[in-house]
PDBQT receptor file of N, H, CA, C and O in Angstrom, charges set to zero:
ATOM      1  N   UNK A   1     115.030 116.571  98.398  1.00  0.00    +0.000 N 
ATOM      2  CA  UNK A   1     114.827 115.751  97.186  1.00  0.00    +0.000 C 
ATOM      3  C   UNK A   1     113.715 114.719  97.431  1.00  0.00    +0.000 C 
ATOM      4  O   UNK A   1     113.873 113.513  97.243  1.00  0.00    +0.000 OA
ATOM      5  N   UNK A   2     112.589 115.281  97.863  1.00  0.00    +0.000 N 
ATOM      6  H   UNK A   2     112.460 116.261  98.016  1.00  0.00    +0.000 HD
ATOM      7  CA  UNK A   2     111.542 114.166  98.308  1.00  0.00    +0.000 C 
ATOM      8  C   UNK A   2     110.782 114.150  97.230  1.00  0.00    +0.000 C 
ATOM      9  O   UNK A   2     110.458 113.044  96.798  1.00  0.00    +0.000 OA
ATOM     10  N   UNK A   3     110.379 115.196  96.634  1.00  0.00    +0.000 N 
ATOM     11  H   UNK A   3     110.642 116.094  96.985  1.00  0.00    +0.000 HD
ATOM     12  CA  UNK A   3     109.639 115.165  95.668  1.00  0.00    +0.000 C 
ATOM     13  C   UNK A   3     109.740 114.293  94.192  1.00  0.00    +0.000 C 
ATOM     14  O   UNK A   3     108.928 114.023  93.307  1.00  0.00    +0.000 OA
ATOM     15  N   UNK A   4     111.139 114.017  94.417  1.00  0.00    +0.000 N 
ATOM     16  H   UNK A   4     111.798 114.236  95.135  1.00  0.00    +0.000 HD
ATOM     17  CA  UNK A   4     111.084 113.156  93.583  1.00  0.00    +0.000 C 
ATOM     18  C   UNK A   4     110.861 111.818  93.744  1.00  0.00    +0.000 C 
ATOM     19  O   UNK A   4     110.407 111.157  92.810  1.00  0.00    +0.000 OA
ATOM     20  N   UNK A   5     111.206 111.163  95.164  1.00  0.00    +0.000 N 
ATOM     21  H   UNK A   5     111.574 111.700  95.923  1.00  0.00    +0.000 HD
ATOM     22  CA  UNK A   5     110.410 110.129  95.442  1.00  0.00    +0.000 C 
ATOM     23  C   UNK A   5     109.214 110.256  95.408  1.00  0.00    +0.000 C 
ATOM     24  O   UNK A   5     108.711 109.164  95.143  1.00  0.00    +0.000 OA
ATOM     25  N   UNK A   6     108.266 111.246  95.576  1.00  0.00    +0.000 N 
ATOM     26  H   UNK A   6     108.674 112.133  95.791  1.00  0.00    +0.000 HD
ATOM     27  CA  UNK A   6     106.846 111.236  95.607  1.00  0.00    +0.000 C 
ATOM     28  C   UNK A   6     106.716 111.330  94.553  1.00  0.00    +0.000 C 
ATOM     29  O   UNK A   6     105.546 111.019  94.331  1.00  0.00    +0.000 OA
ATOM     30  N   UNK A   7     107.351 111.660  93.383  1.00  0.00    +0.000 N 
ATOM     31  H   UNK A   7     108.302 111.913  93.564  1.00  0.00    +0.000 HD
ATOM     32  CA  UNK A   7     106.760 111.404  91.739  1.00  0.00    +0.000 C 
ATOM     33  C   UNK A   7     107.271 110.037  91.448  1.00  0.00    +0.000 C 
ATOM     34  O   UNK A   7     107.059 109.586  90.323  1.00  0.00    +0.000 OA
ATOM     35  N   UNK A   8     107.880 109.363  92.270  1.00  0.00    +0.000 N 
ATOM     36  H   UNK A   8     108.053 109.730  93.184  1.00  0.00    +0.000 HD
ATOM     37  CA  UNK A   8     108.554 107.816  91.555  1.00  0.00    +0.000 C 
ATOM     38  C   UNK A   8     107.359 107.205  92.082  1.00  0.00    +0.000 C 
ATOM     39  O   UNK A   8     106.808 106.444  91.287  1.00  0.00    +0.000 OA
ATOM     40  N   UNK A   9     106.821 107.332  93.191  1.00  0.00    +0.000 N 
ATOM     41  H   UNK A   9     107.270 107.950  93.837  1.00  0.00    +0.000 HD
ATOM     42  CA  UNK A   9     105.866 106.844  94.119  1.00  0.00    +0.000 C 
ATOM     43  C   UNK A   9     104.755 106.301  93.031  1.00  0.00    +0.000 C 
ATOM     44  O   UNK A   9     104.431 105.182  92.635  1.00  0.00    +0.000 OA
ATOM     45  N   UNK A  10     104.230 107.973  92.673  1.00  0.00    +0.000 N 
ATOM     46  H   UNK A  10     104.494 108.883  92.995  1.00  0.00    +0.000 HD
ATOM     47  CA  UNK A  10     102.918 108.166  91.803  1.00  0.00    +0.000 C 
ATOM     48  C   UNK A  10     103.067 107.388  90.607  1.00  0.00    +0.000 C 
ATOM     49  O   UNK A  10     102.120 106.889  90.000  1.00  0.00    +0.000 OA
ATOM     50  N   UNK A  11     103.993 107.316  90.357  1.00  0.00    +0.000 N 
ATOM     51  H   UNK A  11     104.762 107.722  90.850  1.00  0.00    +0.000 HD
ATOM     52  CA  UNK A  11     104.257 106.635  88.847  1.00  0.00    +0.000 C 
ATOM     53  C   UNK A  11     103.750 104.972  88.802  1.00  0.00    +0.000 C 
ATOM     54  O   UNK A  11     103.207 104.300  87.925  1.00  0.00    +0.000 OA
ATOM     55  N   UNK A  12     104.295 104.616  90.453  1.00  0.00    +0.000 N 
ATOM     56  H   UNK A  12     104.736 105.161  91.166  1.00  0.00    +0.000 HD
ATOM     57  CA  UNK A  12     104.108 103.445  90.374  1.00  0.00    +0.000 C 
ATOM     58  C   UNK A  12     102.898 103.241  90.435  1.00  0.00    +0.000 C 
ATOM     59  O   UNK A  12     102.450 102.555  89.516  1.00  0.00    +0.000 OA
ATOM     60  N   UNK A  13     101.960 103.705  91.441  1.00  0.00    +0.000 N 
ATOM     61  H   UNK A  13     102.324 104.263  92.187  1.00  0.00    +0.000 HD
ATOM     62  CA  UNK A  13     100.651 103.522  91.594  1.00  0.00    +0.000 C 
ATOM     63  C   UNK A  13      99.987 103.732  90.239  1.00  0.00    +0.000 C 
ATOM     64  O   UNK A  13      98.992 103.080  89.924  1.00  0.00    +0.000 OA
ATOM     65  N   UNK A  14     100.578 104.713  89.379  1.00  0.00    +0.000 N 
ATOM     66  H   UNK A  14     101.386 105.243  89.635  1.00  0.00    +0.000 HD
ATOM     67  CA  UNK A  14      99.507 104.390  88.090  1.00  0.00    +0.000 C 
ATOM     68  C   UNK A  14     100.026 103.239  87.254  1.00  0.00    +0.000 C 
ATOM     69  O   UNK A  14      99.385 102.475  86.532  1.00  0.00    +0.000 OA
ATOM     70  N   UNK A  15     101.410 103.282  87.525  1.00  0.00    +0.000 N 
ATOM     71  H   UNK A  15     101.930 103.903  88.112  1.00  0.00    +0.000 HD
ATOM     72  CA  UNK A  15     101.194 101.583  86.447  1.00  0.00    +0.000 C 
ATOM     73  C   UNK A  15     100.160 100.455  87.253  1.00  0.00    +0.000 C 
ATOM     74  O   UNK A  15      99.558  99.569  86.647  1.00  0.00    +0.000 OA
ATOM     75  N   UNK A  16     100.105 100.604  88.267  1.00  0.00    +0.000 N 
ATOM     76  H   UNK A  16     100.594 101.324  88.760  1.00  0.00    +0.000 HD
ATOM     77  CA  UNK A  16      99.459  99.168  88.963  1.00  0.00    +0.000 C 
ATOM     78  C   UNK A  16      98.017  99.678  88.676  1.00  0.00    +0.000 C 
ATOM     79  O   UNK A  16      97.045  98.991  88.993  1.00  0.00    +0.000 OA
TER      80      UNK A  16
């Protein structure tokens, strides 16, 4: 289930 940390990840970097 990493991949979904790596899409929570990405998400954040595009809000910032």
């Amino acid at each position: 289930m990493v991949h979904i940390f790596v899409q929570l990840l990405f998400i954040w970097v595009s809000l910032f």
